[in-house]
C-alpha positions in Angstrom: 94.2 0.4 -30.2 90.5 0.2 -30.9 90.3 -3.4 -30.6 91.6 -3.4 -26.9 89.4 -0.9 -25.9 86.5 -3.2 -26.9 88.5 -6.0 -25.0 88.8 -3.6 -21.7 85.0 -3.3 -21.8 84.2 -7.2 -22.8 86.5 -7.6 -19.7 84.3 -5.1 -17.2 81.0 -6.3 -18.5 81.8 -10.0 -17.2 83.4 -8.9 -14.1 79.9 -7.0 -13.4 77.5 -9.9 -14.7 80.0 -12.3 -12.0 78.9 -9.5 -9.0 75.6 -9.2 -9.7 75.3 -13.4 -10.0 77.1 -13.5 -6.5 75.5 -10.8 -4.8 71.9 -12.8 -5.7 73.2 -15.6 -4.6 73.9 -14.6 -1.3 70.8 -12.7 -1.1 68.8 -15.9 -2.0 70.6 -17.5 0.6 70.1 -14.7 3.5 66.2 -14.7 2.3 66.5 -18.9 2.9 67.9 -18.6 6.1 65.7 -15.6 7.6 62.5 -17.6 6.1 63.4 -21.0 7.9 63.8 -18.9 11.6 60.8 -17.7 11.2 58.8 -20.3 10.3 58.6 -23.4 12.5 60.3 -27.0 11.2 58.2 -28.9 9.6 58.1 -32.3 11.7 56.6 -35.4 10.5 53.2 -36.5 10.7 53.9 -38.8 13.7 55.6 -36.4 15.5 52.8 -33.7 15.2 50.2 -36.2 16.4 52.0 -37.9 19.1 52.9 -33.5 20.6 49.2 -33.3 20.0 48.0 -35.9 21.3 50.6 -35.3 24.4 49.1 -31.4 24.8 45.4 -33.3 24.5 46.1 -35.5 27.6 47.8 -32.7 29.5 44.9 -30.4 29.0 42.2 -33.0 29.9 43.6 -34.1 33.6 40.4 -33.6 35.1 41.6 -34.8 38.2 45.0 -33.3 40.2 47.7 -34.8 41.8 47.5 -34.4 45.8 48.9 -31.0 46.6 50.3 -32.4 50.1 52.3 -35.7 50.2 50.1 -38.5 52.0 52.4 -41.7 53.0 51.5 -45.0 51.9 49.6 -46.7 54.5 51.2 -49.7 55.7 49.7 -53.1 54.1 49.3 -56.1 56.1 51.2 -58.2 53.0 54.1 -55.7 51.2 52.6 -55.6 47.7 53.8 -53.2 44.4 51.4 -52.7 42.0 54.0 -51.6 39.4 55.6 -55.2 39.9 52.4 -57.2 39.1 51.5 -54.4 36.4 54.4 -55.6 34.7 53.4 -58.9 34.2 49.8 -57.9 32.6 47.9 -58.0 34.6 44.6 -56.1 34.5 42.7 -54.1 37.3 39.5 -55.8 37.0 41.5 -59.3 37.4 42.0 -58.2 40.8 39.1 -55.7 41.5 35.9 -56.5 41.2 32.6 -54.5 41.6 29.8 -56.9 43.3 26.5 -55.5 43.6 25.3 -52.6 44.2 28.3 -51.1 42.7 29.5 -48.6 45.2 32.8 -50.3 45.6 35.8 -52.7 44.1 36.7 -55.4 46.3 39.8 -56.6 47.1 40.8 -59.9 46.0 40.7 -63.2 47.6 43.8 -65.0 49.3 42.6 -67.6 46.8 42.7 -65.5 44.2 46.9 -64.6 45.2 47.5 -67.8 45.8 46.4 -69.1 41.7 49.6 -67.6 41.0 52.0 -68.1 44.0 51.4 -71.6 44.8 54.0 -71.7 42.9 55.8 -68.5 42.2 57.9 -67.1 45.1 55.6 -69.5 47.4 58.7 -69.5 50.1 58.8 -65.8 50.5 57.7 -65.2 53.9 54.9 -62.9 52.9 53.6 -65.0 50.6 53.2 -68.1 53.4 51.2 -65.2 55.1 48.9 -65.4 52.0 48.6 -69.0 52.2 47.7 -69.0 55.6 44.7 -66.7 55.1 44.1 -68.5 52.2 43.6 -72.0 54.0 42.0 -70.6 56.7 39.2 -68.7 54.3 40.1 -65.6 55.8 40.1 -61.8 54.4 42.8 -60.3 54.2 42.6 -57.1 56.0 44.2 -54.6 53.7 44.0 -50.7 54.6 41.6 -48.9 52.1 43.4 -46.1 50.7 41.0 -43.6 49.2 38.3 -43.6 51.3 34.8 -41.3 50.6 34.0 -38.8 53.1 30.6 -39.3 54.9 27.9 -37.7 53.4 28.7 -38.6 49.8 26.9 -41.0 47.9 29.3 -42.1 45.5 29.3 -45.6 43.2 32.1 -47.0 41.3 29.4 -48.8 38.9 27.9 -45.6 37.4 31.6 -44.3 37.0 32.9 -47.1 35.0 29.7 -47.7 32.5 30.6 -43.9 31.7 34.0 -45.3 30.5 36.0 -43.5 33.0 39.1 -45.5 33.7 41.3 -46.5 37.3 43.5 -44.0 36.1 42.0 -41.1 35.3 41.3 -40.9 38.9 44.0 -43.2 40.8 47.0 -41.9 39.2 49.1 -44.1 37.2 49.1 -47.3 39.0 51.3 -49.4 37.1 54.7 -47.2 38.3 53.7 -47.2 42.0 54.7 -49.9 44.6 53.3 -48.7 47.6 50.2 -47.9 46.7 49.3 -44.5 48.3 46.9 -41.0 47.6 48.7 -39.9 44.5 45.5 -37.7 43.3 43.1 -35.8 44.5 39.8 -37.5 43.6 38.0 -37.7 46.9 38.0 -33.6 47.0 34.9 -31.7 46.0 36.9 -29.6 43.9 38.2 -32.9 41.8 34.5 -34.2 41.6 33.1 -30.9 40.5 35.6 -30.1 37.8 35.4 -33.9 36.0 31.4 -33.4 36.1 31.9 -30.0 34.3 34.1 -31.0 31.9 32.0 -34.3 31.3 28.6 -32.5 30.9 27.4 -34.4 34.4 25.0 -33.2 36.7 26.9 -30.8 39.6 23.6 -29.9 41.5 23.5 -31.0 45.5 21.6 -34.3 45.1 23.7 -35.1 42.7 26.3 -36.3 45.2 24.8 -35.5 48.8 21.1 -37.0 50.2 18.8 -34.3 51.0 17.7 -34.7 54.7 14.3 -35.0 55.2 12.2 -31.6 56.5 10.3 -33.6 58.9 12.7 -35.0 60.6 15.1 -31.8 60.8 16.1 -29.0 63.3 14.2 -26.5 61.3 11.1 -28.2 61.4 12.0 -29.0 65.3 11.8 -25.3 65.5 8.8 -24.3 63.3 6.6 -26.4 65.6 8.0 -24.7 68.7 
């Protein structure tokens, strides 16, 4: 009689130990999964850097897209520069910047035609080339951003300060018809990159002082 008594409680005492184990078992498990929600995954190192390094770009676009849509201007020879991107080549391959600086050229017909005297050479735009070419003529392509009067501007001092064709022409390489993706020739786009470059944003800066002598107010002082 005794002896199954002590059995009976043997019995109980294991069946509580088993409950207790279980319960902290799920409590572990509820703690787990209320620690992971809170906390953000840990992503790898490349990860991190490349959502960094994403957020860094985003937050340093000094220079906005155009807030109205402005039409590509139509080109006396159909040209894409996301096609010839493609192939590597480089902006200053086509674009130079003769002296003084102020702006980058357009290339040759001779320059074109290095490449397509033999590639695509019977495409009907491309005997257009050749023809300027031969003839040592410009070809007269429409200027798309285009500097408002007033402005003293120079392409020269811009790119010794390492700024790059995109930063202010948009991403060239996935447009065809090159058009006025950007914003750059506004006051407000020139203003904000000199701030947040630490350039000069006084008057002169950008805009020739007329001369006292020669304006109305002087006209009028003398009168």
């Amino acid at each position: 009689m005794g002896e199954s008594k002590f059995m009976e409680r043997k019995r109980s005492t294991a069946l509580v130990i088993v409950a207790l184990t279980m319960m902290l078992a799920l409590l572990c498990i509820a703690t787990r999964g209320i620690a992971q929600q809170e906390s953000p995954a840990v992503q790898p190192a490349h990860k991190t850097a490349s959502a960094s390094a994403h957020a860094s770009a985003s937050a340093k676009r000094i220079v906005p897209d155009n807030p109205s849509p402005h039409p590509a201007p139509e080109q006396p020879i159909p040209y894409s520069h996301k096609q010839h991107l493609a192939f590597g080549l480089k902006c200053q391959e086509c674009h130079i910047n003769p002296e003084p600086g102020k702006l980058m050229t357009f290339p040759e017909a001779a320059k074109c035609m290095q490449c397509h005297v033999t590639i695509a050479k019977d495409k009907p735009s491309i005997q257009k080339i050749a023809q300027y070419a031969a003839s040592n003529q410009q070809i007269p392509w429409v200027r798309v951003y285009k500097v408002i009067p007033g402005v003293n501007w120079t392409h020269r001092a811009h790119l010794a300060a390492g700024v790059k064709c995109e930063t202010c022409h948009g991403n060239v390489s996935q447009i065809s018809a090159m058009s006025e993706v950007t914003s750059v020739v506004t006051m407000y786009s020139c203003l904000n990159c000199h701030e947040m470059n630490r350039a000069k944003t006084t008057c002169e800066t950008c805009h020739a002082q007329p001369s006292f002598e020669h304006s109305s107010v002087a006209d009028v002082r003398k009168n």
